[in-house]
C-alpha positions, -999 to +999 in steps of 0.1 A: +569+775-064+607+765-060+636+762-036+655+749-015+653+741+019+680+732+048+667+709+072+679+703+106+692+673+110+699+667+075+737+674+056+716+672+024+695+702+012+659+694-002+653+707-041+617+714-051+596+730-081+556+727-078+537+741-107+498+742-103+492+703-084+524+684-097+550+686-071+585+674-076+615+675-046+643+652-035+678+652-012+706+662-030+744+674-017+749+707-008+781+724-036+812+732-010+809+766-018+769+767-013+760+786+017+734+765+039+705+783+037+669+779+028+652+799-001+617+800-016+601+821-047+565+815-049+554+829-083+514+838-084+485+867-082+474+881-053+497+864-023+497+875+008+532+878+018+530+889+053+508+855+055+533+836+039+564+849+055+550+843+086+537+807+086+571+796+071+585+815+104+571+795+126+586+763+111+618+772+117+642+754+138+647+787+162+652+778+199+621+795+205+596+772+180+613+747+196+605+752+226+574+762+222+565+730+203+579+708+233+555+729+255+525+723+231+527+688+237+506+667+252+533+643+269+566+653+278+593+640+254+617+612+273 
């Protein structure tokens, strides 16, 4: 697998490449001209995309995971 990921909070985007169980990623600056956006390619046999597509869903930083994560928790923040 490969990427890049924008992450909330951060003005960097995160780089990575994983092949079998060596994993490489680091914070680098995003190009001016780089749109801020997240992309994945996940290169195998038999993957379930649907699967995939929808646990990477849920980690995103949507008003409604948010929210729904503040609920799941067992103390309230603040």
């Amino acid at each position: 697998m490969k990427g890049v990921l924008s992450v909330e909070g951060n003005d960097r985007k995160y780089v990575y490449h994983a092949v079998h169980m060596i994993f490489n990623g680091n914070f680098e600056p995003w190009d001016p001209e780089e749109s801020h956006q997240s992309k994945l390619v996940f290169i195998g046999k038999n993957l379930d995309a649907a699967a995939l597509r929808a646990g990477f869903n849920a980690c995103l930083a949507t008003p409604e995971n948010l929210e729904a994560k503040l609920n799941g928790l067992r103390f309230k923040v603040g």
